[in-house]
N, C-alpha and C positions, 0 to 999 in steps of 0.2 A: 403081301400084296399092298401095290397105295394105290388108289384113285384119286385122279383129277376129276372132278365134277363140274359142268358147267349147262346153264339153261338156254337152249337154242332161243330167244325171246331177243336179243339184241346184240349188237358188235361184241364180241369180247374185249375188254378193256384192259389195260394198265395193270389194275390189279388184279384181274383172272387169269394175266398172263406172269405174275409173277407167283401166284400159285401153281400156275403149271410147272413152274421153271424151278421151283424149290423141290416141288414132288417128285419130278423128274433125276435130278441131284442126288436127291437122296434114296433114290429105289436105287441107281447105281450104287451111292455109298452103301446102300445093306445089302446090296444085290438080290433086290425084291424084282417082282414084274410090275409094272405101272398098267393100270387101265384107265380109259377115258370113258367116264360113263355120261352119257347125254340127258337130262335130269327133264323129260319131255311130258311130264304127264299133263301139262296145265295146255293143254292142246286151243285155249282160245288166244293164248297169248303167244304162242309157237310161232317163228317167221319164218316162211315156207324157203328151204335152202339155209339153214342159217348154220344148222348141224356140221353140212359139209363145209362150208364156209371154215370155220372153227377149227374141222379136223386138219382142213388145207393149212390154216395157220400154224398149227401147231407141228407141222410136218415142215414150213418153212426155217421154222427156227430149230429142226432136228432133235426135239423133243419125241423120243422113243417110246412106242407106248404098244403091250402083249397084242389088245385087242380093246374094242368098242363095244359097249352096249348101251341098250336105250332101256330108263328107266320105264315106260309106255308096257318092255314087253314082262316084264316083271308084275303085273298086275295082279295076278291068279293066283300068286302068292302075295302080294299085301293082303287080296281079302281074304284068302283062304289063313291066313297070319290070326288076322283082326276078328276072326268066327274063332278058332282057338281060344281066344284072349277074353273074348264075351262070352265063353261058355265056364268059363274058369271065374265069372265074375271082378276079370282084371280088367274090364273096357264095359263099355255100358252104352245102350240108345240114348241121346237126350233129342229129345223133343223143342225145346226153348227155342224160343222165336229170335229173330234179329231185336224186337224191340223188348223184350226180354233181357236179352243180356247187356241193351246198350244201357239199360235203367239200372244194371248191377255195376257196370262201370261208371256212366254217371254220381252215382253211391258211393264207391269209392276215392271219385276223385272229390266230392264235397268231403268226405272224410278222412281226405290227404290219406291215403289207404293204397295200397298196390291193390289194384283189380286180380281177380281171383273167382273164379269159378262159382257158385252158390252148392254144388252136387245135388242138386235137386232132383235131378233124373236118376240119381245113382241109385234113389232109393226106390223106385219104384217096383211093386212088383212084378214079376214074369206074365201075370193075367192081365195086369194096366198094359206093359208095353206090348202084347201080344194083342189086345184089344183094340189100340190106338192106331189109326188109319195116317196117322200126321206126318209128312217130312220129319227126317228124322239124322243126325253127325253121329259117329262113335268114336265116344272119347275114354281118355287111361283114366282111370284110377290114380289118382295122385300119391304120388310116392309118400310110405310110414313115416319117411325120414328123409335128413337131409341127403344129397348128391354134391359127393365129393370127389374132386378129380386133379389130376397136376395136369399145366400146360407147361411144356420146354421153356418157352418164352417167359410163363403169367406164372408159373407158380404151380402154388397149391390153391385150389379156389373151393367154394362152398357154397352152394344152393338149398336154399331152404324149399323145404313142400311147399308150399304156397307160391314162392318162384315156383316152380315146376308145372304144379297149377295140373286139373285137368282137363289138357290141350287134346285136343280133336286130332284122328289118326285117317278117318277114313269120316270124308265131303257129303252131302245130299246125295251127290250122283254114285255115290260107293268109290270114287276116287282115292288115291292115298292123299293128307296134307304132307308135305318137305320133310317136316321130320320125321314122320313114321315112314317113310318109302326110304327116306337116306338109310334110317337104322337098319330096315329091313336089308336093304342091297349090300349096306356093310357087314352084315352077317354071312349072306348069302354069298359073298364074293372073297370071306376070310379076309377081311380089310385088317392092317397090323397098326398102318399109323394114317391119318387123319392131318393133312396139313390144308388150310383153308384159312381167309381174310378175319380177321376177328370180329365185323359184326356179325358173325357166327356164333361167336361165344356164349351168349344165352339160349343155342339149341343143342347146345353139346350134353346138359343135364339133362333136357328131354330126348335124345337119345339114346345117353347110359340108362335111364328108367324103363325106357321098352326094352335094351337087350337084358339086363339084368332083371326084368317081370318073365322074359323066355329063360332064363338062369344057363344066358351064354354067358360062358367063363372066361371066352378070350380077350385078354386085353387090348384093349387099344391106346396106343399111345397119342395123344393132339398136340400139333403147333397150331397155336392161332397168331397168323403175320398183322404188325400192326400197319394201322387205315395208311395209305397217299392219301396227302393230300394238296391244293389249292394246282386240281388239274384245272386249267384256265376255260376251258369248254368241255361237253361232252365230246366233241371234234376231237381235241387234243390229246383225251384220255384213250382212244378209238387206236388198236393195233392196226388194222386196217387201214384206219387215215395214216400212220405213222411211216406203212410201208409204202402207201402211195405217194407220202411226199418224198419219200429219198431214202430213210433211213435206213439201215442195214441191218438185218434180224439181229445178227450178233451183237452188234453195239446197243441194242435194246436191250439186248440180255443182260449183257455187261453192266448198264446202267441200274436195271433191278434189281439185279446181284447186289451191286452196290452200294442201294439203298438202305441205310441203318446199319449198315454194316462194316465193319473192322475187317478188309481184305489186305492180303501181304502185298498187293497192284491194284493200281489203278486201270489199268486198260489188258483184260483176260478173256478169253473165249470159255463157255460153259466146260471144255473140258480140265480146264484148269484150275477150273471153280470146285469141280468134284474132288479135287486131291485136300482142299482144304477147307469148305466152308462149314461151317460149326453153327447148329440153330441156333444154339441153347446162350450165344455170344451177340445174339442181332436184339438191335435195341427196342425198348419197349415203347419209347415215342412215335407217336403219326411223325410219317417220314412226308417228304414235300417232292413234288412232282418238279424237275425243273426244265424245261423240254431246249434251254441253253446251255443249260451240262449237259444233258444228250448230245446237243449237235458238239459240243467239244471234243465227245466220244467218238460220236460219227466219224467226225473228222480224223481220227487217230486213225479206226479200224478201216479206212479209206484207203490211208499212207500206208497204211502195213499189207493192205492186198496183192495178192502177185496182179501183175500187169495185164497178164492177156484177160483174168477173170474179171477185172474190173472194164477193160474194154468190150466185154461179151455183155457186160449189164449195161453199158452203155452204146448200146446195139452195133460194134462191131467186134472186129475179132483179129486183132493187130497189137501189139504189144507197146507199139511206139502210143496209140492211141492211151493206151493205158497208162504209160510215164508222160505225156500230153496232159491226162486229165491228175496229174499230181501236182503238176506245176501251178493248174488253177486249183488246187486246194488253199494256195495263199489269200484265196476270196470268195471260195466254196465249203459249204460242211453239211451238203448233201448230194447223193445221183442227180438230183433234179437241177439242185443247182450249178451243177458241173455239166448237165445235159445243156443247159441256157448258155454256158460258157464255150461249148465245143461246139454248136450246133451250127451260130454265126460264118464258125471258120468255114464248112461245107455247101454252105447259102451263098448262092448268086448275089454279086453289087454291085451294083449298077452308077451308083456315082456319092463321091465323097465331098461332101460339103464344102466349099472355097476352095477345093482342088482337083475340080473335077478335068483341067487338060493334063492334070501333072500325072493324075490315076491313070487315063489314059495310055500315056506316055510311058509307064511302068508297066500294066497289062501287054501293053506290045512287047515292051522291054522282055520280060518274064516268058511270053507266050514263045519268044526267037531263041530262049537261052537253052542254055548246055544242061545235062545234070551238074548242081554246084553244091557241096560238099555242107559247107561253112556258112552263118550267117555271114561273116565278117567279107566273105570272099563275097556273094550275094551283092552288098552291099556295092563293095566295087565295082562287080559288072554291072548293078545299074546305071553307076557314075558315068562310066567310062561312055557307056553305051546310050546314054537319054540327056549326060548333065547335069543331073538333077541330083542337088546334096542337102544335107539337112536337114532343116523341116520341111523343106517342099519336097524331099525324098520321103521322111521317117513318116506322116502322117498318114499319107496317100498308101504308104506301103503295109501300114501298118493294119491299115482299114482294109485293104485287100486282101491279107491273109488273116486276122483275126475275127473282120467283123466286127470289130469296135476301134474305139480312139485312145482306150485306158487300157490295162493289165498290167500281166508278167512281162518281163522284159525278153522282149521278140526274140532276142538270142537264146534264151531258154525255152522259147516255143517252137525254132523253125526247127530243130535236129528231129522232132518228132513227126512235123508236117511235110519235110522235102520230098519226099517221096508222092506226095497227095498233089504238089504244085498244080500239076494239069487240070484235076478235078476243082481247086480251088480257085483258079484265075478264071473261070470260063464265064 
């Protein structure tokens, strides 16, 4: 089983979506089940809908996943976990204040030292802590030794006890902290591989320490993906903004996929991605966000849409509509922007700048005519029938059926719109 984890607390981002998109990949490749667990215990900073929010995205971009669960409902087993572990003398009360521990960090940093725990509470006896009325965290027991683990990506790596530190499992409120609830769910949920953003990397020791203090034997395998970066705004980084502005799930995918990575293409849909993508090959450099190689992408997975599907996302449902908004791809590389480009043609116009008797004079024109086939033919029954050739023709015409003065050239736009004339001239 893998799990995608993500905290209902804000958009999902960039790089939560490209952990979902790797975990995804690769439960196919082992033919594991994927779950999506919603990591919700920290209930002040929870944004209310945010959950389903997330699941919807993740179902946009057809990211398969067995089932959801909220870490919230897993409680009764963190603490019932964390009473185990204090009774085994593996987790302990401490009592220590905030200014307490801020005076042992302090300490540390005058003595250029990694901060570290004092274990002062650890000693206490069962009649002290049983005595003491105080607020009160439970934390592990720091590991004998060091915590050694391989990442796909990073290697072999090595944490000393003192990195490991002992870090608090269970808050004032009897809450779980991050890592003791992740450890606990990944046990509970038989998790096999663990792929997540690598500023994760220094809570991967403090979680092999809690399942190996319950002497779980199962392995887990981790990728840690390395950081995106120089995403240009929190905006930018935002799937949600991404999809509002135009882009098309796929090509975001595509895009991630292809972050740091050595693909046999450049332009693939995720199932293509699963026949070949290799962790253990994606580079150990921060990769760079570039949201202008996306829209080059965009723009690909645009051109290669079938027609009707791309006219139904551009709120109609006509195929010509769809080889219409191809043509503006020569100056669009988003829906949105292709929406600003088609939208004109279907909007009332009223009059075109220094040629407003000539427009006229073609409205009528247009409004009398036959069905005509051909721009070319087009053309000529305007002649014949108003006079009017050239540019006192091409402008006025031009503005009448596209809604602008610039583009694609009119004869690769009218084969798509003839059909629409009447709706267009009125």
């Amino acid at each position: 089983m893998l799990r995608f984890a993500i905290s209902p607390t804000s958009d999902m981002n960039i790089g939560n979506l490209r952990v979902a998109i790797f975990n995804y990949i690769l439960s196919k490749q082992l033919g594991e089940d994927l779950l999506i667990r919603i990591d919700d215990t920290d209930k002040e900073k929870n944004i209310e809908g945010k959950e389903k929010e997330i699941i919807e995205l993740l179902s946009l971009f057809s990211i398969e996943h067995k089932f959801v669960i909220y870490q919230s409902e897993n409680l009764k087993y963190h603490q019932k976990m964390a009473m185990q572990l204090m009774s085994k003398k593996q987790a302990f009360s401490c009592f220590c204040s905030d200014n307490k521990l801020n005076e042992l960090k302090q300490e540390a940093e005058k003595a250029n030292k990694e901060y570290s725990y004092d274990g002062f509470c650890a000693t206490l006896s069962d009649e002290t802590v049983l005595n003491c009325n105080a607020p009160f965290v439970v934390r592990m027991l720091k590991p004998e030794g060091n915590i050694k683990f391989t990442d796909k990506i990073k290697g072999e790596l090595n944490y000393s006890s003192s990195a490991v530190d002992s870090f608090v499992i269970l808050k004032h409120d009897k809450t779980p902290t991050y890592n003791y609830a992740c450890a606990i769910d990944d046990m509970l949920n038989n998790i096999s591989m663990v792929i997540r953003d690598e500023e994760y990397l220094s809570n991967t020791p403090k979680q092999i320490h809690i399942r190996d203090t319950f002497s779980y034997d199962k392995e887990i395998e981790y990728v840690h993906l390395p950081k995106i970066s120089n995403q240009e705004t929190d905006k930018e980084s935002s799937v949600k903004w991404l999809i509002e502005q135009g882009f098309l799930p796929a090509a975001i995918a595509n895009y991630l996929v292809l972050l740091g990575n050595d693909t046999p293409e450049k332009i693939f849909t995720l199932e293509d991605a699963i026949k070949w993508v290799d962790l253990t090959k994606l580079s150990q450099e921060v990769t760079k966000f570039d949201i202008e190689k996306l829209k080059v992408i965009n723009k690909e997975h645009l051109s290669m849409m079938d027609d009707m599907r791309l006219s139904k996302l551009l709120g109609f449902a006509d195929s010509d509509i769809g080889k219409l908004a191809k043509v503006y791809l020569e100056e669009a590389d988003t829906l949105n922007e292709l929406k600003s480009k088609i939208e004109p043609i279907f909007t009332p116009k009223t009059s075109c700048e220094g040629f407003e008797d000539e427009m006229n004079q073609i409205k009528k024109c247009l409004k009398d005519a036959p069905y005509i086939d051909s721009f070319n033919d087009l053309e000529i029954y305007i002649t014949n029938n108003s006079g009017l050739k050239d540019e006192k023709m091409a402008k006025p015409l031009r503005y009448i059926l596209t809604g602008s003065l610039n583009g694609p050239s009119i004869s690769d736009i009218y084969p798509h719109i003839k059909n629409y004339l009447g709706e267009i001239i009125k």
